[in-house]
Phi, psi and omega in degrees: 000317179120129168278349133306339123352272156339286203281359189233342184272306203228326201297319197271322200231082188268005152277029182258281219227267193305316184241040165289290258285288165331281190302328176295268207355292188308291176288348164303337184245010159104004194261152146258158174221316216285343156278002171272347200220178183279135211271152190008057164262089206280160169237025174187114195272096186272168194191088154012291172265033164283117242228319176278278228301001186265324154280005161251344149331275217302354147310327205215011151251176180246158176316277218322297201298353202263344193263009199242268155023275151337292191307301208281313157320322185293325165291354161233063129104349193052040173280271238348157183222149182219163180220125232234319201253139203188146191245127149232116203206148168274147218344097158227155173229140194256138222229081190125202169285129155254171192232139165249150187244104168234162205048055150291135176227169194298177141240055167228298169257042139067025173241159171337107194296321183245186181254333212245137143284111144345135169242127167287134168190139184250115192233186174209164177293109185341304164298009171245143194252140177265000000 
């Protein structure tokens, strides 16, 4: 496939391809997702030269991956972006716009509240009208 490919294709949209299995699950039991969330909207921005986010990798990869990682990163810019995060749910409706919030920062040192963009949403139980 390529890895510019991968990061612009499946990484934003990962029921398409690496967790379609999860999602047909998910509507075979009766959940919805796909009118719950923004269709390739990522909630998690990796960057090479992020210095926490590489020590905080490095908890839950073994070394070896970091030398793939690098490589692969280095041919889109050393970026990626994925979408990691998501609403799923049984009868429900959903009632305005959802939103993914990206660059929250605290307000006292001007940092990342997550690692993660908060995704937004507003519903109501599907028998009931808002």
């Amino acid at each position: 496939m390529g890895v510019r490919h991968v990061v612009a294709n499946h990484y934003p949209h990962p029921e398409r391809w690496f967790e379609r299995r999860l999602f047909r699950e998910l509507e075979e039991r009766g959940y919805e997702y796909k009118k719950l969330n923004k269709p390739g909207e990522c909630t998690l921005h990796y960057n090479l030269s992020d210095i926490v986010t590489n020590l905080n990798m490095g908890e839950w990869l073994p070394q070896w991956c970091f030398w793939f990682i690098n490589w692969a990163l280095r041919q889109v810019g050393g970026t990626c972006s994925l979408k990691l995060d998501w609403f799923a749910g049984k009868d429900i409706k959903r009632c305005g716009e959802m939103a993914v919030v990206a660059g929250l920062r605290d307000n006292e040192g001007n940092r990342p509240v997550s690692d993660h963009d908060p995704i937004v949403l507003s519903f109501v139980p599907e028998n009931r009208t808002v």
